[in-house]
C-alpha positions as CSV (number, residue, x, y, z in Angstrom):
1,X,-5.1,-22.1,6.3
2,X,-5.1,-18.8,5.1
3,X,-7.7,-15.9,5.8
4,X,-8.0,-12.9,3.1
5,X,-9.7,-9.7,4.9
6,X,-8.2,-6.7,3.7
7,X,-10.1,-6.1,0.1
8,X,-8.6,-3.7,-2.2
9,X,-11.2,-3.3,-4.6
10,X,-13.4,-0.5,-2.0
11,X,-10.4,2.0,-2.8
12,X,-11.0,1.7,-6.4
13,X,-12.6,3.5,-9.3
14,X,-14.1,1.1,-11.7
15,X,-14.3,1.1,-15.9
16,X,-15.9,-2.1,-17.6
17,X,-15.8,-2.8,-21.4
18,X,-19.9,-3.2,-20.9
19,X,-22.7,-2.9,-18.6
20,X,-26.1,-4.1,-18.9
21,X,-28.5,-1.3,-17.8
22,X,-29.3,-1.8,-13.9
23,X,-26.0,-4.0,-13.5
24,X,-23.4,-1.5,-13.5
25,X,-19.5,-3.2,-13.1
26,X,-19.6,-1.1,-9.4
27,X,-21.9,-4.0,-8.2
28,X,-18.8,-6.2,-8.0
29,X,-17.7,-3.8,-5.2
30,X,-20.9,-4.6,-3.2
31,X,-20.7,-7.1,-0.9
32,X,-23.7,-9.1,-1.2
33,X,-23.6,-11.7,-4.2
34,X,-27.1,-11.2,-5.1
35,X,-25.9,-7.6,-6.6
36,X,-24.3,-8.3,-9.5
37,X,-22.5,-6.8,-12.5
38,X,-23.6,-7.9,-16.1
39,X,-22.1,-7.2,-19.6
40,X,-24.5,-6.7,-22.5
41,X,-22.6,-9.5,-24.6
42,X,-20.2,-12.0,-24.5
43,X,-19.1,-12.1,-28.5
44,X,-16.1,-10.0,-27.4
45,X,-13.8,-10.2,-24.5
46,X,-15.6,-8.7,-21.6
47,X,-12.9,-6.4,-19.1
48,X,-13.6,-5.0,-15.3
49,X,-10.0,-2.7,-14.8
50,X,-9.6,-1.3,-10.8
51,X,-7.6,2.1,-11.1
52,X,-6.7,3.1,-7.5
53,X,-5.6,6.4,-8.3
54,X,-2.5,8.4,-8.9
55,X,0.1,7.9,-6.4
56,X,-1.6,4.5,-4.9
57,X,-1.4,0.7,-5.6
58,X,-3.6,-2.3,-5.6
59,X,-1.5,-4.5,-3.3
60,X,-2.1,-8.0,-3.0
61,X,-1.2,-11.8,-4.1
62,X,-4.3,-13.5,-4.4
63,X,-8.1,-12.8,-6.2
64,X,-11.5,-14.2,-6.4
65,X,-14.3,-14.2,-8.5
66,X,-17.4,-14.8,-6.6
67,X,-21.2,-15.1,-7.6
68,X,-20.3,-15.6,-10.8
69,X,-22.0,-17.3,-14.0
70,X,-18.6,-18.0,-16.0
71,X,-19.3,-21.5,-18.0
72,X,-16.7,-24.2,-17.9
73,X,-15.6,-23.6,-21.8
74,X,-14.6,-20.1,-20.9
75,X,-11.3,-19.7,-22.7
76,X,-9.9,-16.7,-20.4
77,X,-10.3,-16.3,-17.4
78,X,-7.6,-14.1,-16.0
79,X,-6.5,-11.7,-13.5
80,X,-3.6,-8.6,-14.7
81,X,-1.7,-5.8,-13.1
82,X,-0.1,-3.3,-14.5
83,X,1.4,0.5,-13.9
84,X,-0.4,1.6,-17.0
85,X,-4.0,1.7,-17.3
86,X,-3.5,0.4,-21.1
87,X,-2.3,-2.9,-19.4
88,X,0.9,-2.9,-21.3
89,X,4.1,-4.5,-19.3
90,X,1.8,-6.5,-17.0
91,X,3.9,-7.6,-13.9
92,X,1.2,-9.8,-13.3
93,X,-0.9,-12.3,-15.6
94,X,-2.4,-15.2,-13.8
95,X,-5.2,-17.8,-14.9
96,X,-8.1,-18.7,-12.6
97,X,-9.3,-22.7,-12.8
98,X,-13.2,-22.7,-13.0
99,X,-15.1,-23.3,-10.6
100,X,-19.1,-22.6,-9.9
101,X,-19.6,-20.1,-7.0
102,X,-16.3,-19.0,-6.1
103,X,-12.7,-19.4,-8.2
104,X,-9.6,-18.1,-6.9
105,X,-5.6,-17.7,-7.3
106,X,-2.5,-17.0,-5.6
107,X,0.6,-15.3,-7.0
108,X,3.6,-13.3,-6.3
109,X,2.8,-9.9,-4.2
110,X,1.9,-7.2,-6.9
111,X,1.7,-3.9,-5.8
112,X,0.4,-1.6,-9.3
113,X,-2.1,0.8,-10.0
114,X,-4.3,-1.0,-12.4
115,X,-5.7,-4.1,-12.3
116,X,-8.3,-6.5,-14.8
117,X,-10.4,-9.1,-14.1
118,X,-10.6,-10.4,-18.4
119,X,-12.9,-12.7,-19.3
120,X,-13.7,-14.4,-22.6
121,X,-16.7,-16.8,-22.6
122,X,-18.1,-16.8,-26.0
123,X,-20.0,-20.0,-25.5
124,X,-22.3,-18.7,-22.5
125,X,-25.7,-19.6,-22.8
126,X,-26.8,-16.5,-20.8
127,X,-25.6,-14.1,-23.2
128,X,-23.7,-12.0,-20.9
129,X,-21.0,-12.8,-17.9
130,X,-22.2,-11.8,-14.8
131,X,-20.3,-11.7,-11.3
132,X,-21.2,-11.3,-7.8
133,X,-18.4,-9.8,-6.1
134,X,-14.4,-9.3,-6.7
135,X,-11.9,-9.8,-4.1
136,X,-8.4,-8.7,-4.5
137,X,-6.4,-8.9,-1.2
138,X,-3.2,-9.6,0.2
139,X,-3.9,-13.6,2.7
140,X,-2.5,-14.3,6.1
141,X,-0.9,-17.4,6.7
142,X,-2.0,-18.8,10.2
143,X,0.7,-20.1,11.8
144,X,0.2,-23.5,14.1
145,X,-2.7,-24.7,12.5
146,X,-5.6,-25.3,14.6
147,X,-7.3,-27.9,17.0
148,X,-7.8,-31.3,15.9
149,X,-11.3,-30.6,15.3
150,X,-12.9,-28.0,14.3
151,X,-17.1,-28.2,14.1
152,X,-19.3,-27.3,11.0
153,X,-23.1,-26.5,11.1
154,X,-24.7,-26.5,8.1
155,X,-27.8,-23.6,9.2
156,X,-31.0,-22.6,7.6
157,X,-31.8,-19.0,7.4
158,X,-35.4,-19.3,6.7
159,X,-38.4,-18.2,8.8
160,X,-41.9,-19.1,10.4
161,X,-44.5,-19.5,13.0
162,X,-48.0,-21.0,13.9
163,X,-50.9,-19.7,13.6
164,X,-52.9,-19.8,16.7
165,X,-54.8,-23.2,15.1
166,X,-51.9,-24.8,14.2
167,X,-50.6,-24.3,10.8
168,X,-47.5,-23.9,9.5
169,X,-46.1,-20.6,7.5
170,X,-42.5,-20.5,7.0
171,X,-40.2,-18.2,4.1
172,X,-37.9,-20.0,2.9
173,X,-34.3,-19.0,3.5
174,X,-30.8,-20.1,2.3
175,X,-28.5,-22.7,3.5
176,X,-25.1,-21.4,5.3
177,X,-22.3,-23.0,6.6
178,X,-20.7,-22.0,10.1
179,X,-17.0,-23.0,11.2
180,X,-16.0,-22.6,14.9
181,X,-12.6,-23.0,15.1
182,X,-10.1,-23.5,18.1
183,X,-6.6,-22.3,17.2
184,X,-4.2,-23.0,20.3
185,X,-0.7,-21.8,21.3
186,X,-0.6,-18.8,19.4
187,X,2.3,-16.4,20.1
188,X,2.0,-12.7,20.7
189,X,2.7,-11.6,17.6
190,X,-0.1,-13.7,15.6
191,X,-2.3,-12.5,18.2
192,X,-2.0,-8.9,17.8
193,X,-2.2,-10.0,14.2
194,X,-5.3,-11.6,14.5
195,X,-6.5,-8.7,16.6
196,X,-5.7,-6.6,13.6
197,X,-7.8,-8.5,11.6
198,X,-11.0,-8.2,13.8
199,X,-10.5,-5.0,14.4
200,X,-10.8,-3.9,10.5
201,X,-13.6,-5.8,9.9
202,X,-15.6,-6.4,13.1
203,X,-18.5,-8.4,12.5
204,X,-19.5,-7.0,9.4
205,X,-16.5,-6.9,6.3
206,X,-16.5,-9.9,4.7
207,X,-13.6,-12.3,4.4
208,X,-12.8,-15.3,2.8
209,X,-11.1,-18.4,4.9
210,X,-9.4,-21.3,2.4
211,X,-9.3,-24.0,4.8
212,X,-6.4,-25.7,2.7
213,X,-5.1,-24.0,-0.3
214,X,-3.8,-27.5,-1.1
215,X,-7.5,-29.5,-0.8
216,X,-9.7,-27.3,-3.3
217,X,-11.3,-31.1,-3.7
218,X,-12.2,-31.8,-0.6
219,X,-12.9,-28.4,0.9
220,X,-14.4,-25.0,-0.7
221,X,-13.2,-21.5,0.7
222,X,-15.5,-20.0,2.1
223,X,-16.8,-16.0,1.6
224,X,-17.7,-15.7,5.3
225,X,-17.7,-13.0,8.7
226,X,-17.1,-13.1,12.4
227,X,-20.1,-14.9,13.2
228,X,-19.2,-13.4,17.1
229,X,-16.2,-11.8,19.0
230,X,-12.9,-13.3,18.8
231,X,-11.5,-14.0,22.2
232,X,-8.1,-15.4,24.1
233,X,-7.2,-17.3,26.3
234,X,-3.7,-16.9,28.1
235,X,-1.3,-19.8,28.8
236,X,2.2,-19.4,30.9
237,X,5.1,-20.7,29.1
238,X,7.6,-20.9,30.9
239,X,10.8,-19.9,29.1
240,X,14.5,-20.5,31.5
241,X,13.5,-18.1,34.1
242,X,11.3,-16.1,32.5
243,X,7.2,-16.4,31.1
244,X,6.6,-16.1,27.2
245,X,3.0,-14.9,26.1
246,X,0.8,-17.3,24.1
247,X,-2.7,-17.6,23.8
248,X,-5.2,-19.9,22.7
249,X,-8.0,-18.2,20.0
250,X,-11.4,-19.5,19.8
251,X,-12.8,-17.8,16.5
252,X,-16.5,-18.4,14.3
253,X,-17.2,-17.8,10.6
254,X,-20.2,-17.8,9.2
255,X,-20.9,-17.8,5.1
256,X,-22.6,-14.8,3.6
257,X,-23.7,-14.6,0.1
């Protein structure tokens, strides 16, 4: 399992090769899918480039594209860093496998103060690529797994009430998943790690969790939050003639889009 929280994107300016008017490329930095960013055209090769200013880096070893209409016969899709904002000398040139909704990579840790999300999608029956949200962060690697179950809810957001004779009025909502997850005998260390984590995005940032970076198949990652508090539980080991610190975590995630 491996959780992404730390986005690098916020701490970026942005420059796009083209924008439709009322879908600037800064609406990749917005966290809600819904706000997206839209080239005029797709006869060229459409560009989103991150600059995080002089004397900083864009840190990180794994990206995705989210809310995104990218077709299947897209011929590029890629993600590239580089120290100059021309691109030339890339330390880093990966390829991201479609996928509808969310598509994502790992690679080695980059640290450089440019980076491109490149697309070329000629074919696209929309007439423009649009995207919902980029995330460029570095992952952590939870350690020890987690409990042999973990439960899944698939929730409805939407809304309604009677009227005093009876009838029905409801809006209609969207359909979100929730994880609850049980992740025992954790060591000091991962939890003050995990505390980290909470503690930069509270209840509010959004993260992504890839349940198994191996079983893409089987099992989506999901662009989710701390649905609640995290919270520990302490366990005694005993270690010779002395205690160790571990902890069992009990933590939910809930999608957002």
């Amino acid at each position: 399992m491996r959780l992404w929280y730390d986005n690098e994107t916020y701490k970026c300016d942005m420059t796009v090769s083209s924008a439709e008017t009322g879908y600037p490329g800064t609406n990749i930095q917005d966290t809600q899918l819904k706000k997206t960013a839209r080239s005029t055209n797709v006869t060229s090769v459409q560009t989103w480039d991150f600059d995080a200013g002089s004397g900083n880096t864009i840190d990180c070893d794994s990206v995705a594209i989210l809310g995104h209409n990218i077709s299947a016969t897209a011929s590029q899709i890629q993600f590239v860093m580089s120290a100059s904002a021309d691109f030339s000398g890339a330390t880093t040139s990966v390829v991201l496998t479609h996928s509808t909704g969310l598509m994502a990579v790992y690679f080695v840790a980059d640290s450089e103060r440019y980076a491109r999300v490149l697309v070329a999608d000629m074919g696209n029956s929309d007439g423009y690529i649009e995207m919902g949200f980029v995330y460029v962060a570095s992952h952590v690697q939870i350690t020890g797994g987690v409990g042999i179950d973990f439960p899944y809810q698939r929730m409805d957001s939407s809304t309604g009430e009677y009227s005093n004779t009876g009838q029905w009025f409801g809006d209609e909502g969207e359909l979100l998943d929730l994880y609850n997850f049980h992740m025992p005998y954790m060591n000091n260390a991962f939890k003050k790690q995990m505390l980290t984590i909470f503690e930069e995005v509270k209840t509010v940032k959004p993260m992504i969790m890839d349940f198994n970076e191996s079983a893409w198949s089987s099992i989506r990652p999901l662009y989710c939050r701390f649905n609640d508090s995290i919270s520990f539980n302490h366990i005694a080991v005993a270690v010779g003639t002395d205690y160790d610190f571990h902890w069992n975590c009990d933590i939910s995630l809930k999608e957002i889009k």
